[in-house]
C-alpha positions in Angstrom: -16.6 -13.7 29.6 -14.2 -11.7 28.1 -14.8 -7.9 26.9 -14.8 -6.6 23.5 -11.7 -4.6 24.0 -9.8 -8.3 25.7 -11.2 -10.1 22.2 -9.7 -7.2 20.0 -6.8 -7.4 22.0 -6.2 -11.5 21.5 -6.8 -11.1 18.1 -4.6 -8.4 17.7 -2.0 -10.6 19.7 -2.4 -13.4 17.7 -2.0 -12.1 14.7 1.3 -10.4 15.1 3.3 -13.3 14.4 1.6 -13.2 10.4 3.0 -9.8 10.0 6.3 -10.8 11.9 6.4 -13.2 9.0 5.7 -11.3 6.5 8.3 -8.7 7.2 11.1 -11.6 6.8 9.2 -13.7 3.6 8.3 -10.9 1.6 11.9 -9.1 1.7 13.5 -12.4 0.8 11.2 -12.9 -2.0 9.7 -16.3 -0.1 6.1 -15.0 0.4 3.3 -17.1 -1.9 0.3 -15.1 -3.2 -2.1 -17.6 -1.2 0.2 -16.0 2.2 -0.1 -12.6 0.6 -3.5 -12.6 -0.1 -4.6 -14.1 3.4 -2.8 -10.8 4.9 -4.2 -9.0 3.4 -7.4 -10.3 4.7 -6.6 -10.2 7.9 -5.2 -6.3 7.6 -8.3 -5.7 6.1 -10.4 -7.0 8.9 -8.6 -5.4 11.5 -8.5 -2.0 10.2 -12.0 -2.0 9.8 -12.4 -3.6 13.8 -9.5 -0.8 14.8 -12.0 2.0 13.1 -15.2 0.6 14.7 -13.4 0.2 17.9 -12.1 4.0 17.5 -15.2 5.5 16.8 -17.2 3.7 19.6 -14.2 5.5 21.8 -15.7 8.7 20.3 -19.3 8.5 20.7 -18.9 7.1 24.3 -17.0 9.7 26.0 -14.1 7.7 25.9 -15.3 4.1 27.2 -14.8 1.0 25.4 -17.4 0.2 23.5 -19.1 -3.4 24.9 -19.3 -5.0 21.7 -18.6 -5.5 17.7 -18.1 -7.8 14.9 -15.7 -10.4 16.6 -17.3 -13.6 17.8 -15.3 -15.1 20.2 -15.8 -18.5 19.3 -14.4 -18.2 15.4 -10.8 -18.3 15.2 -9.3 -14.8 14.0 -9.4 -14.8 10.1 -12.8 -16.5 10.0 -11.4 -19.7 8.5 -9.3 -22.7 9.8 -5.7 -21.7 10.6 -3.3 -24.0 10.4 
């Protein structure tokens, strides 16, 4: 089974190529609103795993929490990525 901090990390991972993306699609004005508005979604999700994660760093003398909102059976964004 992998550890909260390994899911965070995959999801992370794998999400890296959307803002890789983004940084060439948006620039050359090739970005749709549905991409736009997915990224946003997923930013949104991450920042509030990334603050979740950060505080549990706090309150546990510096150990990585055991657990949070990612299931790791649902595929990162919550939806079917294609």
């Amino acid at each position: 089974m992998t550890s909260y901090a390994g899911r965070l990390g995959m999801w992370l991972a794998h999400e890296q190529w959307k803002l890789e993306q983004a940084s060439y699609d948006i620039p050359a004005r090739r970005a749709t609103p549905r991409q736009c508005a997915e990224l946003a979604g997923v930013l949104q999700r991450l920042s509030d795993e990334l603050r979740d994660y950060a505080a549990g760093l706090a309150f546990s003398g510096g150990q990585p929490p055991e657990s949070g909102s990612i299931d790791p059976d649902e595929p990162p964004g919550g939806e079917d990525q294609r």
